[in-house]
TORRO-292859 format. One record per atom (N, C-alpha, C): x, y, z; residue number from 1; residue in three letters; atom name. Coordinates in Angstrom, 1 decimal, padded with zeros to 4 digits, m for minus. Layout:
<nodes>
{X X	Y Y	Z Z	num NUM	residuo ALA	atomo CA}
...
</nodes>
This chain:
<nodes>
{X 005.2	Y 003.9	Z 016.6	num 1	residuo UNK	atomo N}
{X 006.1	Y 003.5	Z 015.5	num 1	residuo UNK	atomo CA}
{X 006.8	Y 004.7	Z 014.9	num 1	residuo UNK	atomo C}
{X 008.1	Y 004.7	Z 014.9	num 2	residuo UNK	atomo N}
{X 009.2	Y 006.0	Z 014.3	num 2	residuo UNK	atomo CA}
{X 008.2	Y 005.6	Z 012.7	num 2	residuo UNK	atomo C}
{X 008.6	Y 007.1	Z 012.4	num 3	residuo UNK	atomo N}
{X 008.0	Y 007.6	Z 011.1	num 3	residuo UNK	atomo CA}
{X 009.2	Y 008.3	Z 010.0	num 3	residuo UNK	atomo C}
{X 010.5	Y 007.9	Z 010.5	num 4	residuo UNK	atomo N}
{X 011.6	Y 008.9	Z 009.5	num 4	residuo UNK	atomo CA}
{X 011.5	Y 008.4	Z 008.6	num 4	residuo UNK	atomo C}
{X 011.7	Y 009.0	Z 007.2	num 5	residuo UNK	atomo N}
{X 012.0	Y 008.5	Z 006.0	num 5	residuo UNK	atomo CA}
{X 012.5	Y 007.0	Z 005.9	num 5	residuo UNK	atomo C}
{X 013.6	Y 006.7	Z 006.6	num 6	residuo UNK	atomo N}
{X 014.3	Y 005.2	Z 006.5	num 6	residuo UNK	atomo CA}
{X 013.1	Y 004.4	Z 006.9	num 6	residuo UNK	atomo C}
{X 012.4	Y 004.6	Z 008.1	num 7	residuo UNK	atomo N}
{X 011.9	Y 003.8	Z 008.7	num 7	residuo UNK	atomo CA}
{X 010.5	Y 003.6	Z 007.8	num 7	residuo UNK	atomo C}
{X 009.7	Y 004.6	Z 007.1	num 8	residuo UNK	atomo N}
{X 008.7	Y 004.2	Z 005.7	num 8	residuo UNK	atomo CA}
{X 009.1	Y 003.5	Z 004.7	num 8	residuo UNK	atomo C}
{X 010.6	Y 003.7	Z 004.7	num 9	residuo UNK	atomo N}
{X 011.0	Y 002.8	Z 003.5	num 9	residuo UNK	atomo CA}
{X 011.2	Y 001.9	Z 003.9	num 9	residuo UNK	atomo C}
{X 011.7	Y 001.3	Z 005.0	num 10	residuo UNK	atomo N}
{X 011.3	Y m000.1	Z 005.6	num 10	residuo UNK	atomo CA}
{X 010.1	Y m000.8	Z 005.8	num 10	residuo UNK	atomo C}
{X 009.0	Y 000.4	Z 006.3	num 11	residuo UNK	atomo N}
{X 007.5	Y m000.4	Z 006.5	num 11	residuo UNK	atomo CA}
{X 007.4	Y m000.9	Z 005.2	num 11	residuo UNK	atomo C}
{X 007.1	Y 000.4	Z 004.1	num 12	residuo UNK	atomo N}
{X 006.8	Y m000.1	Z 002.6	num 12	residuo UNK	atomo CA}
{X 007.0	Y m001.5	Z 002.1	num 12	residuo UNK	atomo C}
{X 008.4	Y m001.4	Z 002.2	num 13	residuo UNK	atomo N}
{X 008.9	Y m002.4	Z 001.8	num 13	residuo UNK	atomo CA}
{X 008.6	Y m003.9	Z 002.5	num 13	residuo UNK	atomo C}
{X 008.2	Y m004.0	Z 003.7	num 14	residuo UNK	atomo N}
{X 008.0	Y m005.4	Z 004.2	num 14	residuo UNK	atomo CA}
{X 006.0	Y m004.7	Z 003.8	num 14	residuo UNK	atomo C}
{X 005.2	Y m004.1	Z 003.8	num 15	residuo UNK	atomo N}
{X 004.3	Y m003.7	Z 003.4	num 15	residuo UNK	atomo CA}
{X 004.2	Y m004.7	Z 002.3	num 15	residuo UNK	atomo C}
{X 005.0	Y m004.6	Z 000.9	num 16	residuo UNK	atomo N}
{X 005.1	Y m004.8	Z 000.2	num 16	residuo UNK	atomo CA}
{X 005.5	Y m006.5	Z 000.2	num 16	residuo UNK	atomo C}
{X 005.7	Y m007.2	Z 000.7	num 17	residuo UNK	atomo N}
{X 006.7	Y m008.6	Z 001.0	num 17	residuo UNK	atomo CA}
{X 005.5	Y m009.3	Z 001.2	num 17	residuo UNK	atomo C}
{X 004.5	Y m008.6	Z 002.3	num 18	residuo UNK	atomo N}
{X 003.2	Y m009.0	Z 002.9	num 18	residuo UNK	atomo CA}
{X 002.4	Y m009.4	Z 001.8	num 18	residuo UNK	atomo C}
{X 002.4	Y m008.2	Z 000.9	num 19	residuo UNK	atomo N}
{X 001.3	Y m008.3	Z m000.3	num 19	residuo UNK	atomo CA}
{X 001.5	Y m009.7	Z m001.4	num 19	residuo UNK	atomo C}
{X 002.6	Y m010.0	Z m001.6	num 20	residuo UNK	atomo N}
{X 003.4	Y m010.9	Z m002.3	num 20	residuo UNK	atomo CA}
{X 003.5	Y m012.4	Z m001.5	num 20	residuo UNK	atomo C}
{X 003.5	Y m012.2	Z m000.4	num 21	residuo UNK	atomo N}
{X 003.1	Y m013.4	Z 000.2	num 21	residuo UNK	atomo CA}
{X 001.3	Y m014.0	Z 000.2	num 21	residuo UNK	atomo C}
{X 000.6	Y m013.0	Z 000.7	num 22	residuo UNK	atomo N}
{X m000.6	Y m013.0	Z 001.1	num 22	residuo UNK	atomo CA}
{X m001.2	Y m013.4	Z m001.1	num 22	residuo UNK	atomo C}
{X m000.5	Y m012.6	Z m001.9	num 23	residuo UNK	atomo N}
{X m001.2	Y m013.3	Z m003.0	num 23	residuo UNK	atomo CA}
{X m000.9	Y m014.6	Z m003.6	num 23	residuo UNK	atomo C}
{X 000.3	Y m015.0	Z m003.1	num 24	residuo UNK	atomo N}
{X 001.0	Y m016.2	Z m003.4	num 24	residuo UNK	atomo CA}
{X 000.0	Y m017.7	Z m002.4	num 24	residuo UNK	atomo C}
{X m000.7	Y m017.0	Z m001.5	num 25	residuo UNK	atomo N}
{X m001.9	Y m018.0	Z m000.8	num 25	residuo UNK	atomo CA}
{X m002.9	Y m017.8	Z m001.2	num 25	residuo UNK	atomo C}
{X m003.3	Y m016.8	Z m002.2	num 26	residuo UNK	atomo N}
{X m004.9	Y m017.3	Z m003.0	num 26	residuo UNK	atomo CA}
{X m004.9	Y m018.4	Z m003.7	num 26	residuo UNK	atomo C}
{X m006.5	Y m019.0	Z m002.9	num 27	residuo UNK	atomo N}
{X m006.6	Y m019.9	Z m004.3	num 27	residuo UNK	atomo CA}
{X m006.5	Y m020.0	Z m005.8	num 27	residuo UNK	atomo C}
{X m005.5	Y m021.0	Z m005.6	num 28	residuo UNK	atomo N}
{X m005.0	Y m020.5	Z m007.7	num 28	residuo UNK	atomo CA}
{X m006.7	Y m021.1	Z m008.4	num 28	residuo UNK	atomo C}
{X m007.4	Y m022.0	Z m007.7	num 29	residuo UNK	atomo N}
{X m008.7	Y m022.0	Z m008.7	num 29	residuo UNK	atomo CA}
{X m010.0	Y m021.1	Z m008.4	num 29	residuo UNK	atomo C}
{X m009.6	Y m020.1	Z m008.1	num 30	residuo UNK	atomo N}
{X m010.7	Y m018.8	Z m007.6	num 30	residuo UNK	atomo CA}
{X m010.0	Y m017.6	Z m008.7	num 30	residuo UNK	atomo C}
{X m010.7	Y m017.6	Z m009.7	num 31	residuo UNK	atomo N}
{X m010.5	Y m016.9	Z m010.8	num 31	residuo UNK	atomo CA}
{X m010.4	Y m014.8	Z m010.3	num 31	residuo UNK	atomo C}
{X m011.3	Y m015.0	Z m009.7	num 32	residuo UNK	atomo N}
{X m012.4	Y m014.1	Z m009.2	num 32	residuo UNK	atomo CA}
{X m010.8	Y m013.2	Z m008.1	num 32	residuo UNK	atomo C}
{X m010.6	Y m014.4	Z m007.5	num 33	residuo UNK	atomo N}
{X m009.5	Y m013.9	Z m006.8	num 33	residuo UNK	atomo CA}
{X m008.0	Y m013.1	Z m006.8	num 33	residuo UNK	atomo C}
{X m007.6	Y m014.4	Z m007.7	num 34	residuo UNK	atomo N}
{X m006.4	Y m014.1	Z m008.9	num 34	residuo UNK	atomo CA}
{X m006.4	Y m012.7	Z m009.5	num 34	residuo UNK	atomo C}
{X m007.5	Y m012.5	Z m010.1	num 35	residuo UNK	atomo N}
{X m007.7	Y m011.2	Z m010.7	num 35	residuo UNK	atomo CA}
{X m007.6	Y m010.4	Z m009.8	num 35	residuo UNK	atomo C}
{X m008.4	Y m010.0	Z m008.3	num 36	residuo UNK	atomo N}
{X m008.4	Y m008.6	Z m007.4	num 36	residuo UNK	atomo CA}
{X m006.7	Y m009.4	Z m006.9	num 36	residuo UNK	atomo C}
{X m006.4	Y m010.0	Z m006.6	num 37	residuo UNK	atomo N}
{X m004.9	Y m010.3	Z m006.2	num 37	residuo UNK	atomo CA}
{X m003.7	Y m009.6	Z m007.1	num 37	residuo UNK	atomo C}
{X m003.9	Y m009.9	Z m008.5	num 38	residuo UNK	atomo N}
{X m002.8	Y m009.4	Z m009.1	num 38	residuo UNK	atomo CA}
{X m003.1	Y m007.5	Z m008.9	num 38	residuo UNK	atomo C}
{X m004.3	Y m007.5	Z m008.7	num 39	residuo UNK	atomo N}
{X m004.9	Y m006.2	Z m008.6	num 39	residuo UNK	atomo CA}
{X m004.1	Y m005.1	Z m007.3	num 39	residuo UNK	atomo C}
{X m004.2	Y m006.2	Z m006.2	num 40	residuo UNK	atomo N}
{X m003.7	Y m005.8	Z m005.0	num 40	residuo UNK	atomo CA}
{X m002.0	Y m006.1	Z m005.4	num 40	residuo UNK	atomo C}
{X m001.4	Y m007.1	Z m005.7	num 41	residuo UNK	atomo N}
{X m000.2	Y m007.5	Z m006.1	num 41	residuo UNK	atomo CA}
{X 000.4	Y m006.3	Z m006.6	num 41	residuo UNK	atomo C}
{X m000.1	Y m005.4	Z m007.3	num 42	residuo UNK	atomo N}
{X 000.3	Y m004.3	Z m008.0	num 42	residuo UNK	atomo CA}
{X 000.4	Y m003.1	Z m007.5	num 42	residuo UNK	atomo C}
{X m000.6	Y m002.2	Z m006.7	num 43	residuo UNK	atomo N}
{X m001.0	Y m001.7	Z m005.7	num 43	residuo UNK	atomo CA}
{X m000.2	Y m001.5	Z m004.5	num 43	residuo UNK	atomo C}
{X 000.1	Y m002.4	Z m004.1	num 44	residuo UNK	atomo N}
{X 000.4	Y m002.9	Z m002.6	num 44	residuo UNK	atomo CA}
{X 002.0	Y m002.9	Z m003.1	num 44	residuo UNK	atomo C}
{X 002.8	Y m003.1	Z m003.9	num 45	residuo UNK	atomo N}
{X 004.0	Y m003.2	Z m004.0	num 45	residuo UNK	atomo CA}
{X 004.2	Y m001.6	Z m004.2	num 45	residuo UNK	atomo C}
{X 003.3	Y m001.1	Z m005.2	num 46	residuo UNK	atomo N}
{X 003.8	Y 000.6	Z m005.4	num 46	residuo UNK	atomo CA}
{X 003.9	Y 001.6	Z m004.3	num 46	residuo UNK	atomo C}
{X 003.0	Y 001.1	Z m003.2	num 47	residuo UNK	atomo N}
{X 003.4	Y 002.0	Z m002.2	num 47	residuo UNK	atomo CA}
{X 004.9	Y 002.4	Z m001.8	num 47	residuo UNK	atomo C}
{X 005.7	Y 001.4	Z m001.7	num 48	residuo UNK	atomo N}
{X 006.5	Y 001.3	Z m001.6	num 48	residuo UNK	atomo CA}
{X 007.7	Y 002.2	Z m002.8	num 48	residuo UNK	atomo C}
{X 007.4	Y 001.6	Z m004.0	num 49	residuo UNK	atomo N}
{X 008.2	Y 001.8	Z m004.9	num 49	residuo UNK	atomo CA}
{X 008.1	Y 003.4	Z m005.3	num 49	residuo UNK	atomo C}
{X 007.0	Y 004.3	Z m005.1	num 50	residuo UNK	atomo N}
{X 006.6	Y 005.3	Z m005.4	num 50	residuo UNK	atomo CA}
{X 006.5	Y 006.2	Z m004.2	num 50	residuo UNK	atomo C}
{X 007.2	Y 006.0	Z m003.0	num 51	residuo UNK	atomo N}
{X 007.5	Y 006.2	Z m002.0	num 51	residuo UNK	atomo CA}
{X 008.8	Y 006.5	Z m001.8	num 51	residuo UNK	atomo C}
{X 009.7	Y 005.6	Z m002.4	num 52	residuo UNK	atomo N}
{X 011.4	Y 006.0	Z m002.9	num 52	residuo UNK	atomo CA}
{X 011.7	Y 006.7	Z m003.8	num 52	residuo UNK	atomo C}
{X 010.7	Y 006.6	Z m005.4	num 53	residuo UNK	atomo N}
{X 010.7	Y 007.5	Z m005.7	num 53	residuo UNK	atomo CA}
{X 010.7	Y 009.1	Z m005.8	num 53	residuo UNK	atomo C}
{X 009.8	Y 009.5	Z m004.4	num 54	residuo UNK	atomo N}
{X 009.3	Y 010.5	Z m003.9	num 54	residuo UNK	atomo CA}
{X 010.2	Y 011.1	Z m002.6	num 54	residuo UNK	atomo C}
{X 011.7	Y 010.6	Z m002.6	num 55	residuo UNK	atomo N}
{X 012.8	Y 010.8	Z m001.8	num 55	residuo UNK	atomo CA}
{X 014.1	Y 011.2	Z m003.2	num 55	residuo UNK	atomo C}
{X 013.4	Y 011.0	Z m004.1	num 56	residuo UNK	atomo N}
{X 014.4	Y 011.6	Z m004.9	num 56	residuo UNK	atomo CA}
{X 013.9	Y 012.4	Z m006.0	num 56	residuo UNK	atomo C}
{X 012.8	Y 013.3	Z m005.5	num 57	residuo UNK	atomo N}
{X 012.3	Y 014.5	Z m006.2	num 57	residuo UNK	atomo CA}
{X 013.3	Y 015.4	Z m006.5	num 57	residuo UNK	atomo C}
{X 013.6	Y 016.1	Z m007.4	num 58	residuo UNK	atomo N}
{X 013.5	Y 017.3	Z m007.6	num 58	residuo UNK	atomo CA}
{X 012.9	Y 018.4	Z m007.2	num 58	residuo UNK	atomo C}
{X 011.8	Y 018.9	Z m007.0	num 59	residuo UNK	atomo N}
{X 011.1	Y 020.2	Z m006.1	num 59	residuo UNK	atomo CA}
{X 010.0	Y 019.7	Z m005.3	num 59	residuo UNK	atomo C}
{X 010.1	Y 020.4	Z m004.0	num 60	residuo UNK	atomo N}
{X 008.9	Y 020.0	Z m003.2	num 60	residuo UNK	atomo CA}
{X 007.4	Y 019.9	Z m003.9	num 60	residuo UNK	atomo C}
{X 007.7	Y 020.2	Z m005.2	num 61	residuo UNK	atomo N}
{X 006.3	Y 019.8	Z m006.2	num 61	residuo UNK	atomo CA}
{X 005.8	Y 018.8	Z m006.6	num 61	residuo UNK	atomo C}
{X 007.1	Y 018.8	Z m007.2	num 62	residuo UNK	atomo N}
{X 007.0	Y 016.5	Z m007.7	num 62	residuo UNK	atomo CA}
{X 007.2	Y 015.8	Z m006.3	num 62	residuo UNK	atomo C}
{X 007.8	Y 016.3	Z m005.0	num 63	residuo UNK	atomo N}
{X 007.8	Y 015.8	Z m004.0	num 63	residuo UNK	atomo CA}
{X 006.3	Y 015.4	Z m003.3	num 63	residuo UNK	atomo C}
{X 005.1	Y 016.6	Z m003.6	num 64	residuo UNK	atomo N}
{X 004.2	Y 016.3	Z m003.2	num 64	residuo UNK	atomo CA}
{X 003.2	Y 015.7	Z m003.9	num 64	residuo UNK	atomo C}
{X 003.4	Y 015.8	Z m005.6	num 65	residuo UNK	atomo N}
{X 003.0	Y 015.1	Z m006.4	num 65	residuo UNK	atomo CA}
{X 003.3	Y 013.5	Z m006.4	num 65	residuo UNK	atomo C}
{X 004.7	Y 013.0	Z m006.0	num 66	residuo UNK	atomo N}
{X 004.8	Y 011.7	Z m005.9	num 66	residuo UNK	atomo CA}
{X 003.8	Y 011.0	Z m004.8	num 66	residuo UNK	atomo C}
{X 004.1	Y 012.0	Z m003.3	num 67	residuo UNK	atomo N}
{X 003.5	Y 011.3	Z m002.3	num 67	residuo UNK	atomo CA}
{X 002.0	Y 010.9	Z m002.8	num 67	residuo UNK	atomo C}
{X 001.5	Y 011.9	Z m003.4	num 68	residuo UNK	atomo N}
{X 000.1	Y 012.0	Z m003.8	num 68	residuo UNK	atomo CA}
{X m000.4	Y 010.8	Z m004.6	num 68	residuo UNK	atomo C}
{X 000.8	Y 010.1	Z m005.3	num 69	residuo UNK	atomo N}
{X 000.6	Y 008.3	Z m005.5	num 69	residuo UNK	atomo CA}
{X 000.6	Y 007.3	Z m005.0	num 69	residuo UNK	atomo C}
{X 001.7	Y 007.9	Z m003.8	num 70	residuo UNK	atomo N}
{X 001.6	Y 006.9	Z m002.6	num 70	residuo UNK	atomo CA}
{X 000.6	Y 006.8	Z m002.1	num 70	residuo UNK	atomo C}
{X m000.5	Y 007.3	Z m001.9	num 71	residuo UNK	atomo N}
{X m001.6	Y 007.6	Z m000.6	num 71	residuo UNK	atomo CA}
{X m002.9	Y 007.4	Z m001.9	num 71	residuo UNK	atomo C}
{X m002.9	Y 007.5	Z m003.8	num 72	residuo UNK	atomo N}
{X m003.7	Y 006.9	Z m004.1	num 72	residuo UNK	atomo CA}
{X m003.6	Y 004.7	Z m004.6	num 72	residuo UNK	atomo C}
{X m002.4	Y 005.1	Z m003.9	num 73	residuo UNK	atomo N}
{X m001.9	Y 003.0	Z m004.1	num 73	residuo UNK	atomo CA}
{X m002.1	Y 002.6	Z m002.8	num 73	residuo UNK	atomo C}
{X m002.0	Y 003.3	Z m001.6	num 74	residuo UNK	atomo N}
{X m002.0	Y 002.7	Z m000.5	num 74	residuo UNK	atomo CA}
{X m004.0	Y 002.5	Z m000.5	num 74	residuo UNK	atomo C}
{X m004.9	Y 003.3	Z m001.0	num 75	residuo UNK	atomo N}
{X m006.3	Y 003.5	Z m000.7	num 75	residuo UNK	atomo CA}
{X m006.8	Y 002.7	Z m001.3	num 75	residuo UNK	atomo C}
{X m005.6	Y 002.1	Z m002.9	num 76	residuo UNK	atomo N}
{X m006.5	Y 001.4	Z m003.4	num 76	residuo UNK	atomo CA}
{X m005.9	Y m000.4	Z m002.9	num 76	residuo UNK	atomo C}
{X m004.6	Y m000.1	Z m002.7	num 77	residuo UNK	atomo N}
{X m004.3	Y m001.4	Z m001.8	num 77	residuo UNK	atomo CA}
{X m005.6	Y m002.2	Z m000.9	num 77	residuo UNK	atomo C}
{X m006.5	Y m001.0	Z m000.1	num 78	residuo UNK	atomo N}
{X m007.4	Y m000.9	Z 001.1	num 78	residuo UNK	atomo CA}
{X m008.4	Y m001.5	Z 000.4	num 78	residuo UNK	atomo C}
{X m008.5	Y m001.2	Z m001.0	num 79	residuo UNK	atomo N}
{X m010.1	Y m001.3	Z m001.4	num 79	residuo UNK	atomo CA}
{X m009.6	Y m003.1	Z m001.9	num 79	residuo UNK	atomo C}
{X m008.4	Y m003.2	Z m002.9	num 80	residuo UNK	atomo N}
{X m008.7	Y m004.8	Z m002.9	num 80	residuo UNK	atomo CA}
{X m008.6	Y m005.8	Z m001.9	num 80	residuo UNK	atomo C}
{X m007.7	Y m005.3	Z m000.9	num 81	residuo UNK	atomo N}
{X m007.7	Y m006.2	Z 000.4	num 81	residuo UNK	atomo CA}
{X m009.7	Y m006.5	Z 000.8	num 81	residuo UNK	atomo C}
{X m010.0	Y m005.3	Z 001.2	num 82	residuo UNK	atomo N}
{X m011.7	Y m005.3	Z 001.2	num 82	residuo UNK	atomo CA}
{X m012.8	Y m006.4	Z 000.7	num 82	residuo UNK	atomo C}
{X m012.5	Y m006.2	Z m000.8	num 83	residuo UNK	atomo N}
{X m012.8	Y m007.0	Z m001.8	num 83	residuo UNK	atomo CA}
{X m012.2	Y m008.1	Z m001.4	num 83	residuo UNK	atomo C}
{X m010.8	Y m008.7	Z m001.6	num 84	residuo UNK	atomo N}
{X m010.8	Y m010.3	Z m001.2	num 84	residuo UNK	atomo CA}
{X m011.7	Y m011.2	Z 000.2	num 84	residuo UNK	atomo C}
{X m011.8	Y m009.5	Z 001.3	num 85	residuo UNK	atomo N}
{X m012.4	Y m010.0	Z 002.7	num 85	residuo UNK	atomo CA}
{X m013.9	Y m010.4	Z 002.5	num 85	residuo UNK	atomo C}
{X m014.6	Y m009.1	Z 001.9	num 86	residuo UNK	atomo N}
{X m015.7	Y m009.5	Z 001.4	num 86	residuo UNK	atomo CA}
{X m016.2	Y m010.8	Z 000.3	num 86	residuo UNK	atomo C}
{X m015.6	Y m010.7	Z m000.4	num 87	residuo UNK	atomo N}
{X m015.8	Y m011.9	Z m001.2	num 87	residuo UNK	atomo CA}
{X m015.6	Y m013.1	Z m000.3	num 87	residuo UNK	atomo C}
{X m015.1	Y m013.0	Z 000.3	num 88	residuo UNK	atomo N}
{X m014.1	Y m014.8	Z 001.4	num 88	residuo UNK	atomo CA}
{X m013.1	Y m015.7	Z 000.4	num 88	residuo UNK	atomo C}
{X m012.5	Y m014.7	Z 000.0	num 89	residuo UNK	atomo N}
{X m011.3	Y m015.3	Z m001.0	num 89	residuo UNK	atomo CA}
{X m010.4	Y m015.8	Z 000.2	num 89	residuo UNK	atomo C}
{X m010.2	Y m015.1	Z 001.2	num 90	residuo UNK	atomo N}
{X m009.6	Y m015.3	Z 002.2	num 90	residuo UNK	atomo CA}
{X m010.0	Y m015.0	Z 003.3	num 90	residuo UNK	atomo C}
{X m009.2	Y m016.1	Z 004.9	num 91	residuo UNK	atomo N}
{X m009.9	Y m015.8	Z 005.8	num 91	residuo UNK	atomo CA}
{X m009.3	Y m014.3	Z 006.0	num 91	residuo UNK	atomo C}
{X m010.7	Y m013.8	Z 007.1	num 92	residuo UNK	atomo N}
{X m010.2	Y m012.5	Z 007.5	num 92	residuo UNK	atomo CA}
{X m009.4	Y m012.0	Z 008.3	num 92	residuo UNK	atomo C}
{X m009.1	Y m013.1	Z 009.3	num 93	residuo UNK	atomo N}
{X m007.6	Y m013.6	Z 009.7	num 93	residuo UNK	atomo CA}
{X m006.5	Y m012.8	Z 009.3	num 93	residuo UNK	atomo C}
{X m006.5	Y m013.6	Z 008.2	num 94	residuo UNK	atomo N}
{X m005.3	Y m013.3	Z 007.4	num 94	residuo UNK	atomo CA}
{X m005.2	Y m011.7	Z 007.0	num 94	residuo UNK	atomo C}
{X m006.3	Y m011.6	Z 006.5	num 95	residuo UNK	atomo N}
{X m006.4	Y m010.2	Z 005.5	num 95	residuo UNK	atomo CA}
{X m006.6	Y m009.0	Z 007.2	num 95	residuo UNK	atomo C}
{X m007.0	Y m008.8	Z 008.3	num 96	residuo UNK	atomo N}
{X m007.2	Y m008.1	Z 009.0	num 96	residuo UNK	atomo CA}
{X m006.0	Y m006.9	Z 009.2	num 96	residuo UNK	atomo C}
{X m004.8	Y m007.8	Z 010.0	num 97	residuo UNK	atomo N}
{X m003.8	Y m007.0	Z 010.1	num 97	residuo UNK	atomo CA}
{X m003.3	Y m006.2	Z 008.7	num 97	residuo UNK	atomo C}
{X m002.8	Y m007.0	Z 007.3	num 98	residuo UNK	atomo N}
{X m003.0	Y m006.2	Z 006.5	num 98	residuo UNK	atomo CA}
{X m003.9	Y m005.1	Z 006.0	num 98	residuo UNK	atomo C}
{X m004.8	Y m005.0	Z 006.5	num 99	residuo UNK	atomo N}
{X m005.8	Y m004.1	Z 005.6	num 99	residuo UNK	atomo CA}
{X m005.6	Y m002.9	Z 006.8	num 99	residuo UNK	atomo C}
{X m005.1	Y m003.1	Z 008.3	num 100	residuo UNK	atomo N}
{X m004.9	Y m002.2	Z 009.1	num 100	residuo UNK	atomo CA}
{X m003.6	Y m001.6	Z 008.8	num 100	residuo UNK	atomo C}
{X m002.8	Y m001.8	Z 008.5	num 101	residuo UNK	atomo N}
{X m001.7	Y m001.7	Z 007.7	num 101	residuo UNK	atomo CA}
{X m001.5	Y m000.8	Z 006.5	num 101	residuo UNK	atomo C}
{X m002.5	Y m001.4	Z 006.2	num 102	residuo UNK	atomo N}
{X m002.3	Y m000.4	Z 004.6	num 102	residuo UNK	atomo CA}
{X m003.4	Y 000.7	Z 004.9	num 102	residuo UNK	atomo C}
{X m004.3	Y 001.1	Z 005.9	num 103	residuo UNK	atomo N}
{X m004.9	Y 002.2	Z 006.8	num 103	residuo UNK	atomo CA}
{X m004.1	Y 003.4	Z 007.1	num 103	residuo UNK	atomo C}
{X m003.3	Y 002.3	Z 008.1	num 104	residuo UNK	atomo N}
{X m002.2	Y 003.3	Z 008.2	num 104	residuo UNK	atomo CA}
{X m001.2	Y 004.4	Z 007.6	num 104	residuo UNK	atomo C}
{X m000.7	Y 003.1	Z 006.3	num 105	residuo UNK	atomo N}
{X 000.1	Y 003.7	Z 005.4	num 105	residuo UNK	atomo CA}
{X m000.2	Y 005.1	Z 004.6	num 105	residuo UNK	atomo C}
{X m001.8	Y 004.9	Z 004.3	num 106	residuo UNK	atomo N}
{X m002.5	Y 005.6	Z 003.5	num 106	residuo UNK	atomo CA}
{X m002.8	Y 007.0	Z 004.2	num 106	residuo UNK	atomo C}
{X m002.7	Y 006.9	Z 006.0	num 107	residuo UNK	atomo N}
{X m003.2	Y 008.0	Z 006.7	num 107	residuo UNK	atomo CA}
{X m001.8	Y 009.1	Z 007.0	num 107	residuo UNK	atomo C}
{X m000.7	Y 007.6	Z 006.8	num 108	residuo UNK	atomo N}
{X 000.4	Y 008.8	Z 007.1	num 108	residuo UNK	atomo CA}
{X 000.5	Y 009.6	Z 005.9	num 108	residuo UNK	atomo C}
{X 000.8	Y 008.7	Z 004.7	num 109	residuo UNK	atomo N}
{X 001.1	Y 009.7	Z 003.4	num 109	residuo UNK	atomo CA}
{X 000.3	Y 010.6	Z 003.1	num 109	residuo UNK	atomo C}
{X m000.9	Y 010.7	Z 003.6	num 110	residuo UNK	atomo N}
{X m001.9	Y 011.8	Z 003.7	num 110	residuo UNK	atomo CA}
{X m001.4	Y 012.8	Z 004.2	num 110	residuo UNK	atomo C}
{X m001.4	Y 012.7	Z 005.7	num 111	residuo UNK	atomo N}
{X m000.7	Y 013.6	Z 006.1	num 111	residuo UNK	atomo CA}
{X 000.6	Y 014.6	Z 005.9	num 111	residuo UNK	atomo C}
{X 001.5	Y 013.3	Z 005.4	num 112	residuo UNK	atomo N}
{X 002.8	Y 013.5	Z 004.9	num 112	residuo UNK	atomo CA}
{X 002.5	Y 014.8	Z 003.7	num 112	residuo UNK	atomo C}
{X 001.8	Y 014.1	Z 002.7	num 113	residuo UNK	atomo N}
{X 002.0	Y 014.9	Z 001.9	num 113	residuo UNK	atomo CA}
{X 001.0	Y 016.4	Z 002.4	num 113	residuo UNK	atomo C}
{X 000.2	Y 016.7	Z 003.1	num 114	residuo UNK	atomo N}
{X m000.7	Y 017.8	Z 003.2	num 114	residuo UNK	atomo CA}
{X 000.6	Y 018.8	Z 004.1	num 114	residuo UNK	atomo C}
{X 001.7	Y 018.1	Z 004.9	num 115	residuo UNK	atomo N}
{X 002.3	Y 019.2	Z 005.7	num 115	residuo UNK	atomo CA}
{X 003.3	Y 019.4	Z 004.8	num 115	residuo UNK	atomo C}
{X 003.7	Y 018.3	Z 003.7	num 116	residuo UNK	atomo N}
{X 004.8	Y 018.9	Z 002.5	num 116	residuo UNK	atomo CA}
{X 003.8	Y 020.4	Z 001.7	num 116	residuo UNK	atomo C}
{X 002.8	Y 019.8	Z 001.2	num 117	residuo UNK	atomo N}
{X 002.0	Y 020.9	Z 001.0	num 117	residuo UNK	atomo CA}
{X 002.3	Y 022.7	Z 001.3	num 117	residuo UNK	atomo C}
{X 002.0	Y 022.5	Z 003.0	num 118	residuo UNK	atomo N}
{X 002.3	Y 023.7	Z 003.0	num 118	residuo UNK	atomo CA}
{X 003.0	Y 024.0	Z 003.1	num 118	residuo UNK	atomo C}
{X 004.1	Y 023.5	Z 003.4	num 119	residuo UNK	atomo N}
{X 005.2	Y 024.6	Z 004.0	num 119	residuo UNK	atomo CA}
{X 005.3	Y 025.0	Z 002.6	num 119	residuo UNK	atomo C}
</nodes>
């Protein structure tokens, strides 16, 4: 899978479509759920959002400081998806591919940001 700027801000974004779908099928009477949902709902959209932000840095400083929010939204994206699997708010079905997804996202901005780092 291409990795250019455009093409992250495309994953993000359907990344983010995912998350908004996938919380819009929690059980609205699973309290328990709702809550780590709006949790992940929040999360799971920033990657994205703080991802574009971080294309319109000012110095490769704030450039690697932004990513460095991308890659702590994308980890914790990981941990509420987890949490919904564990709990069985949802099948794991569902949550599988996302939670591999947001693995990913988290491994590239990792990286992304460690080779903005040095140069």
């Amino acid at each position: 899978m291409e990795n250019s700027p455009q093409a992250l801000r495309q994953r993000t974004k359907e990344f983010a479509v995912r998350i908004i779908k996938l919380f819009k099928a929690l059980p609205p009477g699973n309290k328990a759920a709702q809550i780590i949902g709006t949790q992940l709902l929040r999360s799971g959209t920033a990657v994205g959002a703080n991802y574009r932000a971080a294309g319109r840095a000012r110095s490769r400083a704030e450039f690697v400081a932004k990513l460095g929010i991308v890659v702590e939204e994308a980890d914790e994206a990981v941990y509420w998806i987890e949490l919904l699997r564990e709990t069985d708010a949802m099948k794991n079905d569902r949550l599988e591919n996302l939670l591999t997804e947001a693995h990913e996202l988290a491994a590239i901005f990792t990286a992304a940001r460690e080779s903005a780092r040095r140069r």
